[in-house]
N, CA, C and O atoms as a Tripos MOL2 file, in Angstrom:
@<TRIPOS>MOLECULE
protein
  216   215    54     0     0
PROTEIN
NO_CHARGES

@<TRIPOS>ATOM
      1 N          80.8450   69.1290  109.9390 N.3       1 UNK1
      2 CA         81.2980   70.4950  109.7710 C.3       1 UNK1
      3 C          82.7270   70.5540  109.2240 C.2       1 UNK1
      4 O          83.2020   71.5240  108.6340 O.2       1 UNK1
      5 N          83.3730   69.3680  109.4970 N.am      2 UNK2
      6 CA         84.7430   69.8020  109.0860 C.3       2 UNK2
      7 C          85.1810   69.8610  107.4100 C.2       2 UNK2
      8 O          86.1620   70.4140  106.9140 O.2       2 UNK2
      9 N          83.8290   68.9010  106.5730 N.am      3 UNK3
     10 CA         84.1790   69.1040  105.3560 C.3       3 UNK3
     11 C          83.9240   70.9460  104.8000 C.2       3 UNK3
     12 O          84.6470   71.5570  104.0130 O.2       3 UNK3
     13 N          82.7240   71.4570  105.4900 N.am      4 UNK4
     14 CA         82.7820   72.9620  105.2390 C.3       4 UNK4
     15 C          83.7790   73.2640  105.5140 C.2       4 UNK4
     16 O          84.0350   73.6400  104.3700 O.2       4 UNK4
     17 N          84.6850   73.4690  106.0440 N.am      5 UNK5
     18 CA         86.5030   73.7380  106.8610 C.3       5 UNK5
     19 C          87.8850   73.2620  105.8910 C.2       5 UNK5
     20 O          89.0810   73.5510  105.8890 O.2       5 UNK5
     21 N          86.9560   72.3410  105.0600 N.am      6 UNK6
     22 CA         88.3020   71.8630  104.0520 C.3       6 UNK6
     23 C          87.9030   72.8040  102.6500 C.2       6 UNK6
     24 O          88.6740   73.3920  101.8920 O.2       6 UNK6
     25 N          86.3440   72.7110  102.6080 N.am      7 UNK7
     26 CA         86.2350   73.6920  101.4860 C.3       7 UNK7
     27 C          86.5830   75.0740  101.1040 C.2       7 UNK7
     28 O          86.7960   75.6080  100.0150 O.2       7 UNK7
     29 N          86.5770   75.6640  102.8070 N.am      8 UNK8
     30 CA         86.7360   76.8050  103.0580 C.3       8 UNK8
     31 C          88.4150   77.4030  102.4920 C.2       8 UNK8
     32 O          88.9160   78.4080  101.9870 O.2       8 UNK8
     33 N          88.8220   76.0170  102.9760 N.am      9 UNK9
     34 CA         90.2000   75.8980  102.7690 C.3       9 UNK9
     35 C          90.5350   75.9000  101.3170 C.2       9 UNK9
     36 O          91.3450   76.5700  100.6770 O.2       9 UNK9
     37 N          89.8780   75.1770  101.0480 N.am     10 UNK10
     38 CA         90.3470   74.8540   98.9560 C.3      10 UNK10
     39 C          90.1620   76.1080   98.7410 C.2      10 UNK10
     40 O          91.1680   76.6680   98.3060 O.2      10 UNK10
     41 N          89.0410   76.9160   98.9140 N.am     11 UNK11
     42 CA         88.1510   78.1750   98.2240 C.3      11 UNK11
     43 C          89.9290   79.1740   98.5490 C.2      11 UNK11
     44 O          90.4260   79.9110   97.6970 O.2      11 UNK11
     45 N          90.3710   78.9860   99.5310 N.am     12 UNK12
     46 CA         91.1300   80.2020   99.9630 C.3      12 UNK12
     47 C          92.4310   80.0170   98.8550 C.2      12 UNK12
     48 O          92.8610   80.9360   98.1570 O.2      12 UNK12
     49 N          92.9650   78.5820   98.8610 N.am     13 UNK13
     50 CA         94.3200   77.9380   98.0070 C.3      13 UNK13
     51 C          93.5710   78.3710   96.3130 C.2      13 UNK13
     52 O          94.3290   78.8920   95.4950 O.2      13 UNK13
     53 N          92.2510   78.1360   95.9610 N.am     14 UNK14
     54 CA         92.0030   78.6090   94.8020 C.3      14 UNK14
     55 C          92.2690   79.7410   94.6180 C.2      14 UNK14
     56 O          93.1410   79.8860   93.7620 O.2      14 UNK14
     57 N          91.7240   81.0540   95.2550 N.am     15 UNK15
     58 CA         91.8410   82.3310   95.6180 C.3      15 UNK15
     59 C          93.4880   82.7000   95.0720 C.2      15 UNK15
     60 O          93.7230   83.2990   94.0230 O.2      15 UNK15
     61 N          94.6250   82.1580   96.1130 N.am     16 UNK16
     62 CA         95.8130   82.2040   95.7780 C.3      16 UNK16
     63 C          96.6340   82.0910   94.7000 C.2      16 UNK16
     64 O          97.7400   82.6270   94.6280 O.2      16 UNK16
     65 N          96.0570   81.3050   93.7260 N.am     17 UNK17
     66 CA         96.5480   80.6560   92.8310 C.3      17 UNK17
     67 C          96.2230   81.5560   91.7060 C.2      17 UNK17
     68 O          97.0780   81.8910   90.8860 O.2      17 UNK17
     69 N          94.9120   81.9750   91.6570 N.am     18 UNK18
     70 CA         94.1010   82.7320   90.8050 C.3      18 UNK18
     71 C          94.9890   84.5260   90.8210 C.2      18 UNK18
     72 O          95.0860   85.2540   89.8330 O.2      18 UNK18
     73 N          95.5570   84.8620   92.3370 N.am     19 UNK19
     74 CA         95.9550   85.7590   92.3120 C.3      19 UNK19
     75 C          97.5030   85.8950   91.4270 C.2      19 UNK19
     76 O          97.8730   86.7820   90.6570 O.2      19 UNK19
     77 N          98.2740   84.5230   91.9280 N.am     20 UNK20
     78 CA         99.4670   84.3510   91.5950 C.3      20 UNK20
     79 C          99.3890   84.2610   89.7670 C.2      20 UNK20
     80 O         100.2010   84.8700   89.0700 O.2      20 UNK20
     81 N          98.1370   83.2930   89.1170 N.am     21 UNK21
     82 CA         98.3550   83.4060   87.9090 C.3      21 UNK21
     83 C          98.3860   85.1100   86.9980 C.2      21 UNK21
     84 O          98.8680   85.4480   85.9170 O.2      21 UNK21
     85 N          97.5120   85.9680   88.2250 N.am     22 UNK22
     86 CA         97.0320   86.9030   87.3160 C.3      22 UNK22
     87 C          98.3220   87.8780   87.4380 C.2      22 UNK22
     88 O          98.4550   88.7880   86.6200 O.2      22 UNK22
     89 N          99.2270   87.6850   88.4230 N.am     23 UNK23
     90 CA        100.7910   88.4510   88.6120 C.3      23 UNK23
     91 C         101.6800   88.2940   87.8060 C.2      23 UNK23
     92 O         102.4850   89.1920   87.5580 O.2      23 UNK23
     93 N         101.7260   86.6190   86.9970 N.am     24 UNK24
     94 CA        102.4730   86.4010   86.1510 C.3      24 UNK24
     95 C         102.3280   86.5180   85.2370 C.2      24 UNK24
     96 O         103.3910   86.6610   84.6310 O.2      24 UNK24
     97 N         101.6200   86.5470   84.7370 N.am     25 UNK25
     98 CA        100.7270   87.6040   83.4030 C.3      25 UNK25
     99 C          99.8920   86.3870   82.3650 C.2      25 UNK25
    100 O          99.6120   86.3930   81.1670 O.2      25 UNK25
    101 N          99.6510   85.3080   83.5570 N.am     26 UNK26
    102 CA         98.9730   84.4500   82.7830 C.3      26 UNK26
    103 C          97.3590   84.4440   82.0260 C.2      26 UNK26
    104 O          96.6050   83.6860   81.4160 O.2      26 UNK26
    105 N          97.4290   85.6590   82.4700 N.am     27 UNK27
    106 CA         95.7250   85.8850   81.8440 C.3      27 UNK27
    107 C          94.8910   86.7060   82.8930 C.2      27 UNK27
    108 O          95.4570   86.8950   83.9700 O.2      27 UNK27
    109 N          93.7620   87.1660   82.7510 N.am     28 UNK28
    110 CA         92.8980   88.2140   83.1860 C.3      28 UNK28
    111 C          91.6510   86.8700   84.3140 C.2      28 UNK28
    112 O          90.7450   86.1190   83.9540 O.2      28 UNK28
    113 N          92.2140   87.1380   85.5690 N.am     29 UNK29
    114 CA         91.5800   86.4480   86.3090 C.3      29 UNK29
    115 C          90.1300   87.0920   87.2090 C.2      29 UNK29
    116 O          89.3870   86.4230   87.9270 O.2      29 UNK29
    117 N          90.0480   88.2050   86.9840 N.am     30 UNK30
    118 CA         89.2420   88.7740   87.8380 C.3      30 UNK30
    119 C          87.4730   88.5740   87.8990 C.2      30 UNK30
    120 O          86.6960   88.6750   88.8490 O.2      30 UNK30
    121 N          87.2410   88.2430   86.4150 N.am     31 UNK31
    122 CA         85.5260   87.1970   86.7860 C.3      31 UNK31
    123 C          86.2630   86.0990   87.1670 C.2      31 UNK31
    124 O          86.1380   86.5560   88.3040 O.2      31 UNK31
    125 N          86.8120   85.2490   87.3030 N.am     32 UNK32
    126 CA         87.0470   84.0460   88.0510 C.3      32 UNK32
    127 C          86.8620   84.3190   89.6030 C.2      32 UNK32
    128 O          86.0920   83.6910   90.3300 O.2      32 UNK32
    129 N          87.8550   85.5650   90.0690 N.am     33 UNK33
    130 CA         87.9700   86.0270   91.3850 C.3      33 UNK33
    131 C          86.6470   86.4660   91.6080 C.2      33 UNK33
    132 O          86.2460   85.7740   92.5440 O.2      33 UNK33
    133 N          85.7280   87.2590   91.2500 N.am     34 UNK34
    134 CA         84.6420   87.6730   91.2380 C.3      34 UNK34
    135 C          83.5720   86.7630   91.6830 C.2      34 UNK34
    136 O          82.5990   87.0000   92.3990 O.2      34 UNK34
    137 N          84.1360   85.1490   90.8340 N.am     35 UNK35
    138 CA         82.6830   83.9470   91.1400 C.3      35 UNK35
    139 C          83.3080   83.3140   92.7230 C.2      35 UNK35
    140 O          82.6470   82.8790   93.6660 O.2      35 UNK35
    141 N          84.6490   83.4390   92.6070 N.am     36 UNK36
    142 CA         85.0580   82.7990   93.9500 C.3      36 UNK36
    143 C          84.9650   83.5910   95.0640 C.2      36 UNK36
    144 O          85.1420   83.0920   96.1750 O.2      36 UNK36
    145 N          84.6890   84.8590   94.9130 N.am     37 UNK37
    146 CA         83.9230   85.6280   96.3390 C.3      37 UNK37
    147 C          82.4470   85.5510   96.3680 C.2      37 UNK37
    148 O          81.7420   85.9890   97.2780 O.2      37 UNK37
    149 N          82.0450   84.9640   95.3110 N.am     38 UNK38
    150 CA         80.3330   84.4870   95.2520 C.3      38 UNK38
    151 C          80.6900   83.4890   96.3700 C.2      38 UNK38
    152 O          80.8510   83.5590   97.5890 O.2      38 UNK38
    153 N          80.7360   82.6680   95.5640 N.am     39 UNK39
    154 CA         81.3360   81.1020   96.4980 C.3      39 UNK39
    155 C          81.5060   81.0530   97.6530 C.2      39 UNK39
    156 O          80.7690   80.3380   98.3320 O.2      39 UNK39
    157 N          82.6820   81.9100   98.3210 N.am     40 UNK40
    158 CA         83.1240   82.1710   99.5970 C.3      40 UNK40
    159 C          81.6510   82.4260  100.0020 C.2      40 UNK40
    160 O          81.1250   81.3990  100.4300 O.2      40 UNK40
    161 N          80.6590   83.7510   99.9840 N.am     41 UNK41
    162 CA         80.1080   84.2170  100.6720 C.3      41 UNK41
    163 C          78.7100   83.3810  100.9590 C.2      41 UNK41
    164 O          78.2160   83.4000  102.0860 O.2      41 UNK41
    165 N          78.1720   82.7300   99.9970 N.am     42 UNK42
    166 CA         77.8280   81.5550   99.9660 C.3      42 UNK42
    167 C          77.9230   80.4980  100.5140 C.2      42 UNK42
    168 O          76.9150   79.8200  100.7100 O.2      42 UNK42
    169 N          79.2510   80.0550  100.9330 N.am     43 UNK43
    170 CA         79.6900   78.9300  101.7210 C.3      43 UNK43
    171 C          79.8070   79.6590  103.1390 C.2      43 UNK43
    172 O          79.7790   78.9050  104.1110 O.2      43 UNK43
    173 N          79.9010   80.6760  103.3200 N.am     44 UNK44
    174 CA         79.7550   81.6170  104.6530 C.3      44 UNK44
    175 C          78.6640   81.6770  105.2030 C.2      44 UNK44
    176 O          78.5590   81.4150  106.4010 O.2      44 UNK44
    177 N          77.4510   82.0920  104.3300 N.am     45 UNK45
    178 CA         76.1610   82.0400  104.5580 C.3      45 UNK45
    179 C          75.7580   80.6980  105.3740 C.2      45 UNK45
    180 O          75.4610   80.6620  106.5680 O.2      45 UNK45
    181 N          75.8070   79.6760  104.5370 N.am     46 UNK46
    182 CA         75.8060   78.1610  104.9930 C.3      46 UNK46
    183 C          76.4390   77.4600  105.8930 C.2      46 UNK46
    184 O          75.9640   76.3500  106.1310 O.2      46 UNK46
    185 N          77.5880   77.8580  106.5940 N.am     47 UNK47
    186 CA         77.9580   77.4430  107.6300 C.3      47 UNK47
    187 C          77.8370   78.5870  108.7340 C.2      47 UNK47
    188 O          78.0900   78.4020  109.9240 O.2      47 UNK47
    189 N          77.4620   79.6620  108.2390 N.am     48 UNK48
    190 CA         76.4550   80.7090  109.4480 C.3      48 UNK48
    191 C          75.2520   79.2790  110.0660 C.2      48 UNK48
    192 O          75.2780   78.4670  110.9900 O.2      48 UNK48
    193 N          74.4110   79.5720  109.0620 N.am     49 UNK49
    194 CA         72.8600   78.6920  109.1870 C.3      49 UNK49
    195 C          73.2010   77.7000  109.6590 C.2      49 UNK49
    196 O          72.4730   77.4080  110.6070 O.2      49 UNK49
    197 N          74.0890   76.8860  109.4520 N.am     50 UNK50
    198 CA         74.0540   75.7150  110.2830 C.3      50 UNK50
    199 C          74.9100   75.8030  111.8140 C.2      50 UNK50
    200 O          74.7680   74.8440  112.5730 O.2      50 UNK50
    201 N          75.5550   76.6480  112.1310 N.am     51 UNK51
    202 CA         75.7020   76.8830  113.3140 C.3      51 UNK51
    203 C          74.9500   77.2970  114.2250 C.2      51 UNK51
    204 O          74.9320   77.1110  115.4410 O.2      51 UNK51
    205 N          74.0790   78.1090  113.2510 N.am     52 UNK52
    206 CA         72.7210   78.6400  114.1880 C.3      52 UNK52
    207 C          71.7980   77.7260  114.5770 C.2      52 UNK52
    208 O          71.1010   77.8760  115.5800 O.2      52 UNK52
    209 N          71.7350   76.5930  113.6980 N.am     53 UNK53
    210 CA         70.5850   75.7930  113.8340 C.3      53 UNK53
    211 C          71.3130   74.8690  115.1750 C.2      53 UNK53
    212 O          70.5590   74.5600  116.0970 O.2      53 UNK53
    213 N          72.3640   74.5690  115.2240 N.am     54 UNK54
    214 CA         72.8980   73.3470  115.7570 C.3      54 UNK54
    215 C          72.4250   73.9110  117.4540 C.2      54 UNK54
    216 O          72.6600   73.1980  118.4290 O.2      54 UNK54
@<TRIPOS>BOND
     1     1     2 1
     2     2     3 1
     3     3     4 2
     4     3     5 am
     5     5     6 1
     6     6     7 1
     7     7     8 2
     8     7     9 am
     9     9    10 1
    10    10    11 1
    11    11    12 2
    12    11    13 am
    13    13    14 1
    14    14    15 1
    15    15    16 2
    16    15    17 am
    17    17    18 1
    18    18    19 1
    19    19    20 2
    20    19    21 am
    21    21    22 1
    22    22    23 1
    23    23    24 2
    24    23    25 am
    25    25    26 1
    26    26    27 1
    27    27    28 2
    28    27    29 am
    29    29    30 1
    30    30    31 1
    31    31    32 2
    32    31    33 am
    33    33    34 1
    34    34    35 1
    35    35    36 2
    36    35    37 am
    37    37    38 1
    38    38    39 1
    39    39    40 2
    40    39    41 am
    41    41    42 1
    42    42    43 1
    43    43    44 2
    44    43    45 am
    45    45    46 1
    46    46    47 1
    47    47    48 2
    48    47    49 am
    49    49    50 1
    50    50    51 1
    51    51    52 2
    52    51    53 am
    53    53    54 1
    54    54    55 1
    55    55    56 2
    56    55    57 am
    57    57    58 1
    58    58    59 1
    59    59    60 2
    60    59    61 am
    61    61    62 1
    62    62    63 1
    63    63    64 2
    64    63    65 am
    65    65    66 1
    66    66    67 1
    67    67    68 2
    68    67    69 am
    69    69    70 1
    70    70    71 1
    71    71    72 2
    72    71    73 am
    73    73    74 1
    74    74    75 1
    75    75    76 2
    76    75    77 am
    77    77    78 1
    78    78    79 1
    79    79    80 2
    80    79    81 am
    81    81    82 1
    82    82    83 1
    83    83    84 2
    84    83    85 am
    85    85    86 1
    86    86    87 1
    87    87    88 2
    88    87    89 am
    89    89    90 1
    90    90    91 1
    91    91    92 2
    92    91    93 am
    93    93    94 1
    94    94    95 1
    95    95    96 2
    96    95    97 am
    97    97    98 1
    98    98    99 1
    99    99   100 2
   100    99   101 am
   101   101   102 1
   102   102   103 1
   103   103   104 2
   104   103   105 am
   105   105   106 1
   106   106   107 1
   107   107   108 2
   108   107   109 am
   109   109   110 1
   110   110   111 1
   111   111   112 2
   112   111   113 am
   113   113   114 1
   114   114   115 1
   115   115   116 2
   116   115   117 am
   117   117   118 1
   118   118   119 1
   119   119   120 2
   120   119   121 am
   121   121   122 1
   122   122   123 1
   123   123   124 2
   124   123   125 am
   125   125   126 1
   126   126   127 1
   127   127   128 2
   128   127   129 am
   129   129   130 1
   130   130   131 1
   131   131   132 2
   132   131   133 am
   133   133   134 1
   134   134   135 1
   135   135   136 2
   136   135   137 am
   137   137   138 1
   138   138   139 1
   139   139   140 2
   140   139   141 am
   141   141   142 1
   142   142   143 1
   143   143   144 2
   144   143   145 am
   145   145   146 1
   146   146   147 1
   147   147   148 2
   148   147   149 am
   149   149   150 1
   150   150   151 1
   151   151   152 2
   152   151   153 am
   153   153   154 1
   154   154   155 1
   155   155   156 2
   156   155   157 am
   157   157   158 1
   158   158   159 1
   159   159   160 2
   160   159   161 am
   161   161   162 1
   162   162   163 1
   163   163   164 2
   164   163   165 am
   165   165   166 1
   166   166   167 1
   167   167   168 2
   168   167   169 am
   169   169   170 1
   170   170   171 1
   171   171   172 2
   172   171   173 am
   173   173   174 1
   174   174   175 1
   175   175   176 2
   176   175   177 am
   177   177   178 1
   178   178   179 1
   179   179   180 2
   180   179   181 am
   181   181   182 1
   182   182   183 1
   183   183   184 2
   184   183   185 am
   185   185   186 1
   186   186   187 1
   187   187   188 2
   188   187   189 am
   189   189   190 1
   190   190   191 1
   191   191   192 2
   192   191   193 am
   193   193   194 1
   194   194   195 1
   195   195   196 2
   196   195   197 am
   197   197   198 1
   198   198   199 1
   199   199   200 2
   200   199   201 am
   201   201   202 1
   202   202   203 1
   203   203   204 2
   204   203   205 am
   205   205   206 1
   206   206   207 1
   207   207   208 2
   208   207   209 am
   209   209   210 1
   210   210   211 1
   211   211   212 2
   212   211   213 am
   213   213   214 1
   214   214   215 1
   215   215   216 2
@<TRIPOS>SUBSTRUCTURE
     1 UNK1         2 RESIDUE 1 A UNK
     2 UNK2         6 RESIDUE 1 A UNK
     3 UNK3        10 RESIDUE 1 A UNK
     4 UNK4        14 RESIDUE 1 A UNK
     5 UNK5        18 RESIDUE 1 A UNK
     6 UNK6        22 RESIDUE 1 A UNK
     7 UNK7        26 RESIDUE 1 A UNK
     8 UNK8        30 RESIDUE 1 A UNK
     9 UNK9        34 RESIDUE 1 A UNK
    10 UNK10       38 RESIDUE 1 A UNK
    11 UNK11       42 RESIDUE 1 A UNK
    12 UNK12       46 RESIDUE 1 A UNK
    13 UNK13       50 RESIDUE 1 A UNK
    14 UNK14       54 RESIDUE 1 A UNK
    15 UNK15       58 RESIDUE 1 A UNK
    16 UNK16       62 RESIDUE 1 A UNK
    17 UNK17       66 RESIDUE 1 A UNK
    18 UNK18       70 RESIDUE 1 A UNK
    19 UNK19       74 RESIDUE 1 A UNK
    20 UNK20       78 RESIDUE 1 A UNK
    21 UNK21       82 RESIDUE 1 A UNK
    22 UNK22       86 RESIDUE 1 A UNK
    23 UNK23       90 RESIDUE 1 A UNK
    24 UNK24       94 RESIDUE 1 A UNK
    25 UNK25       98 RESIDUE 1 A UNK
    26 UNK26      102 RESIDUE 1 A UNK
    27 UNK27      106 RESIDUE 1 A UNK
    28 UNK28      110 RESIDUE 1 A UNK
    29 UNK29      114 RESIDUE 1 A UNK
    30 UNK30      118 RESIDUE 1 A UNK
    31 UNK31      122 RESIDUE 1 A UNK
    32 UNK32      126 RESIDUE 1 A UNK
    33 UNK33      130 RESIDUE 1 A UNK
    34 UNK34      134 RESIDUE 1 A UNK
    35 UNK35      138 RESIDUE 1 A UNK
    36 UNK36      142 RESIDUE 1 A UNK
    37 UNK37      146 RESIDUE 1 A UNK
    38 UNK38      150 RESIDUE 1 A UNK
    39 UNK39      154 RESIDUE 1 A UNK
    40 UNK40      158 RESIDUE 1 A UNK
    41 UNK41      162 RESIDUE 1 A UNK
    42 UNK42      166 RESIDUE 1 A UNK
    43 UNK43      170 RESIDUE 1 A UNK
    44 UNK44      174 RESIDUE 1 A UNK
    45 UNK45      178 RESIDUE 1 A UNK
    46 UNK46      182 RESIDUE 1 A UNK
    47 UNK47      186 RESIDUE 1 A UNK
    48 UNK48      190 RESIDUE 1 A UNK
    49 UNK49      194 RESIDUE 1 A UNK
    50 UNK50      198 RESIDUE 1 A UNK
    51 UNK51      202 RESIDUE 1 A UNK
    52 UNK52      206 RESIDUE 1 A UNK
    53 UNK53      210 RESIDUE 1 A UNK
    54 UNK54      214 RESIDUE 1 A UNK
């Protein structure tokens, strides 16, 4: 479980980064942000199910 916990983690530092580029006016991040709340909810889903199962 703890690698779901590091991913969770990357997903969030990606998140950040994506926000920070789009402040500095490095470009239009928001389908990026868009696939990484896919992702998140996805990786949410999946460590739901496996808690349930355990």
């Amino acid at each position: 479980m703890l690698f779901l916990n590091i991913a969770q983690g990357s997903l969030e530092e990606s998140r950040y980064y994506l926000i920070l580029a789009n402040d500095l006016g490095y470009g239009d991040t928001s389908k990026l942000l868009l696939d990484l709340e896919e992702v998140s909810k996805l990786l949410d889903s999946y460590i739901n199910a496996i808690e349930k199962h355990r």
